[in-house]
N, C-alpha and C positions, 0 to 999 in steps of 0.2 A: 206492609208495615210502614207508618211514618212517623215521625216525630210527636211529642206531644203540641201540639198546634201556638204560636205564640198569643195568639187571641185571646185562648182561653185567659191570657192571665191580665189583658186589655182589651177592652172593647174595641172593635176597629167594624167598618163595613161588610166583613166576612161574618163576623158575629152576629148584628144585625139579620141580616140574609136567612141568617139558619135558625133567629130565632121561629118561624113558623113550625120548624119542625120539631124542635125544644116541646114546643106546646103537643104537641103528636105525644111524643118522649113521655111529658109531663101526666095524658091522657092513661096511656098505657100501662105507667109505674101505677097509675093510684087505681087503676080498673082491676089489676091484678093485687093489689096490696088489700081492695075490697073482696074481693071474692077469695083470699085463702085465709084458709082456719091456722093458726097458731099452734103446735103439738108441743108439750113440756115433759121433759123428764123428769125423771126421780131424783137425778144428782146436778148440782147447781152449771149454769150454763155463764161462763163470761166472756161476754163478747167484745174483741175489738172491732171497731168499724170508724170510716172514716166518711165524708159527705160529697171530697170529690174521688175523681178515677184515677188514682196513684198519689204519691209523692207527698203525700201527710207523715210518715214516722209510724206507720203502722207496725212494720217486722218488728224495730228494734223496742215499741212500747210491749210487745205482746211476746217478746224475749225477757224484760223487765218484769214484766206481773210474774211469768211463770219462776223467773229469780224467787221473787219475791214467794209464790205455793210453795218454793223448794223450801226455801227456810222456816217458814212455819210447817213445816214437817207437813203439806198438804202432797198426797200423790194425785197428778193432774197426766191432761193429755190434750195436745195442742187436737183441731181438727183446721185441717187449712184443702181449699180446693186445687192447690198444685195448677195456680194461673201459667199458662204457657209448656206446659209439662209437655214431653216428647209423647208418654205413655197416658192419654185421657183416658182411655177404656177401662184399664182395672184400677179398685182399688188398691192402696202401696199402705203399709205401716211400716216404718222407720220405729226402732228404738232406741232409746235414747243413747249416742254417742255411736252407734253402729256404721259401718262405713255407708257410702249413698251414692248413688249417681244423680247429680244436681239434674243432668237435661231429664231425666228419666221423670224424676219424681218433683222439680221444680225448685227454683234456687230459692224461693221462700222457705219450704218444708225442711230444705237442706240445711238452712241456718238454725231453721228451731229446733232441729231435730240434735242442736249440740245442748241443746235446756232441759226438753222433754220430748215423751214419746210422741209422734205425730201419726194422726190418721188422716191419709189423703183420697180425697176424692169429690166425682161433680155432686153426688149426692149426700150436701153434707145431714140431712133429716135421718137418712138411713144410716146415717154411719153415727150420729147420736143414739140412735137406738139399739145398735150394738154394742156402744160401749154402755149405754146402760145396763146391759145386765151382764156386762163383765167385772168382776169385782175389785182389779186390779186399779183402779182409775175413780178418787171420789168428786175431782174436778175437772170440766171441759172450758179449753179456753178455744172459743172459735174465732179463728182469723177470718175477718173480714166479712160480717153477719149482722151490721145494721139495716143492711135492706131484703135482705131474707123473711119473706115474710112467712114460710113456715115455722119456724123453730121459736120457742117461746126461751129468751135469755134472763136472768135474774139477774145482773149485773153486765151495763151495758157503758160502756167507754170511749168514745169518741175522742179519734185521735185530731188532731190540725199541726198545720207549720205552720209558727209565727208571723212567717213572713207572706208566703204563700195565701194562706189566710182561706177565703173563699174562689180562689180567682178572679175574674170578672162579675161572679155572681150570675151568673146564666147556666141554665139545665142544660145538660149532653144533648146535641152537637157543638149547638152555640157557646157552650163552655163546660164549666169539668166539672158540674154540680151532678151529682146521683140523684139528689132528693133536694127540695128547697127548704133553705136554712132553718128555718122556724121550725119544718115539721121535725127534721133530722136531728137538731137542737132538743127540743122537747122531748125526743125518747131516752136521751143520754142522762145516767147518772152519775153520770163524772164526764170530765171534759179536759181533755191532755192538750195544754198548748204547749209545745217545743220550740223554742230558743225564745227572739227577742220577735216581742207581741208586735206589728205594724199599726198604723194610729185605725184608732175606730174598732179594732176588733174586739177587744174584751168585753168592748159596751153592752154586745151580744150574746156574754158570756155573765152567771148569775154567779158569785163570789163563793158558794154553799157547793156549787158544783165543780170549780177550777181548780187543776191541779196543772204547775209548773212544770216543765222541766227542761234538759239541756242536753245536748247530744256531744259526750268529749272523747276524746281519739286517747287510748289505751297503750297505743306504742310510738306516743309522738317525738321521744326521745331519738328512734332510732332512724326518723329522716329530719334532723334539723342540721342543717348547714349542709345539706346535700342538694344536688340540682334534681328536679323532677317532670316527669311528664304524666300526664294525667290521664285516665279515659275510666269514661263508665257506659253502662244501658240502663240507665234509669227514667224514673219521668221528670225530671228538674234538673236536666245534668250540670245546672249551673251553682244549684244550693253544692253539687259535689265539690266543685271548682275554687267556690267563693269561700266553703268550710275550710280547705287545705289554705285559702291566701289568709283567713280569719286567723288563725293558726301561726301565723309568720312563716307560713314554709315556703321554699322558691320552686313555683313553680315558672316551668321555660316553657310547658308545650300543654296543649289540649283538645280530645279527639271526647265525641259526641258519639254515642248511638242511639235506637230506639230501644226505648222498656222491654225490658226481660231478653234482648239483645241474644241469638245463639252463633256465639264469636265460632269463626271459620279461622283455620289452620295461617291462612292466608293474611287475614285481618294484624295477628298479633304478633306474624312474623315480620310482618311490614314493621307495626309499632318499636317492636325491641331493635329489630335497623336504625329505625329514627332515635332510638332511645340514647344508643351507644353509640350516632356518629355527635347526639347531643351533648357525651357523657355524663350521660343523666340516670335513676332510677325509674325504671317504670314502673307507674303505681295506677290502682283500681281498686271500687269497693269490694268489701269481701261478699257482698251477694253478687257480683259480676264472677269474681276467682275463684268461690267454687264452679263454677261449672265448666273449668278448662282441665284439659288433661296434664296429667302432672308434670310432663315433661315443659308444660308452661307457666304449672305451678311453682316450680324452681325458680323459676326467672324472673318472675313477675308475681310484685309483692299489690300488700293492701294495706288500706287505713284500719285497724282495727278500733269498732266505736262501742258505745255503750248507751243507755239512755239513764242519767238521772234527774229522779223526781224532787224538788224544793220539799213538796210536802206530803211525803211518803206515807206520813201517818193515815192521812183521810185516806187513803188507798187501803194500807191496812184496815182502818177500821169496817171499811165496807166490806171487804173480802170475810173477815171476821162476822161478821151477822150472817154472811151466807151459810156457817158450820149446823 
């Protein structure tokens, strides 16, 4: 496992190097995008999806919409593939609020699983088609199903970070593109950019399709004027870092893992040493904290966030023609 590559987010002669193999990448994704057939179901399909590999705002947007089913009295059901999950062989259903084991069933499914019911698994076609003929469920929100090209979605959303943007703009190796801009762009009927746009990006973005929004920390009362140290496993661990300074909070210390990280006993008893000879709090995001054992849940808090939308309404309204 390594980090998410710095390249990706700047062209450098590494980048270069791999683009040959990008084009391989490129050959591949669209050889298989031609040759499968699309299956649709009977009850409306909303997909999040994002264009590179991680660290767009995907969980916390696709926590947001299902808010969002909840109050319009819509009964919904996440479908997430449970990336990095300890258990890949069987399918897992979480319902909603039920207790979980995040390594088990994957720190993504763990989070949504406090919104709505989740169905996890690598086959997510098959698992749409069980819930269609179960009656319990009249919407499917699938995490992370822009490049899927089985499954036919009616409401398709593409997630971005502001900042982040596209990265480099080079396809997987060479950089963090899943699919290239244009085509990715072109399937989305809605288009979530979170926080502050970088220059050039919106240009890309058609006014009819963008929805704003802003990622804010729900318990920021309870660490100001306190000292902190920081650690996450995500793929940007720096948006974690630079959110908490954005924030005015004092951070004194900062530890990096890789994506989807499965923190050892050893790892966090180090950190909370360093923590208390800093007398500091040690803090992590809450999709890192669930997946520790409680006896480190105690000790070791998180930023709790939220995602909101500027213009919530055109989200509405689109969800609403789906009935």
């Amino acid at each position: 496992m390594i980090k998410t590559p710095k390249f990706w987010l700047k062209r450098n002669l590494i980048s270069y190097l791999l683009t040959p193999v990008s084009f391989v990448y490129f050959l591949l994704f669209y050889l298989v995008k031609y040759c499968s057939k699309r299956t649709r179901i009977s009850k409306p399909v909303i997909c999040i999806g994002n264009l590179i590999a991680g660290g767009s705002g995907k969980t916390p947007t696709a926590i947001a919409i299902g808010n969002i089913l909840t109050d319009l009295g819509v009964d919904f059901a996440y479908v997430s593939r449970g990336y990095k999950r300890k258990d890949k062989k069987n399918a897992i259903y979480l319902k909603k609020g039920q207790k979980f084991d995040a390594v088990t069933s994957g720190d993504e499914p763990a989070l949504l699983s406090q919104h709505g019911d989740v169905f996890i698994s690598e086959n997510k076609l098959q698992t749409l088609k069980k819930i269609d003929k179960n009656e319990d469920h009249n919407v499917v929100v699938l995490d992370d199903g822009l490049q899927n090209n089985e499954i036919f979605s009616d409401l398709r959303i593409v997630v971005i970070d502001g900042q982040i943007g596209f990265g480099n703009s080079l396809l997987i190796p060479a950089g963090p593109l899943r699919e290239r801009i244009g085509s990715g762009l072109s399937k989305a009927d809605l288009i979530v950019v979170i926080g502050k746009a970088k220059d050039g990006l919106l240009s890309n973005i058609s006014d009819d399709k963008l929805v704003k929004a802003e990622i804010v920390i729900t318990n920021l009362e309870k660490f100001k004027n306190k000292k902190l140290m920081a650690f996450c496993g995500i793929a940007y661990p720096n948006k974690f870092f630079s959110f908490i300074r954005q924030n005015k909070l004092d951070l004194v210390e900062e530890y990096s893992f890789v994506d989807h990280y499965c923190y050892k006993d050893i790892d966090l008893d180090n950190m909370l040493k360093q923590a208390k000879e800093n007398k500091a709090i040690l803090i992590t995001t809450k999709k890192d904290w669930v997946k520790f054992p409680k006896k480190y849940q105690d000790r070791i808090d998180y930023l709790d966030i939220k995602l909101e939308f500027e213009n919530k309404d055109k989200i509405v309204g689109r969800i609403n023609k789906l009935k």
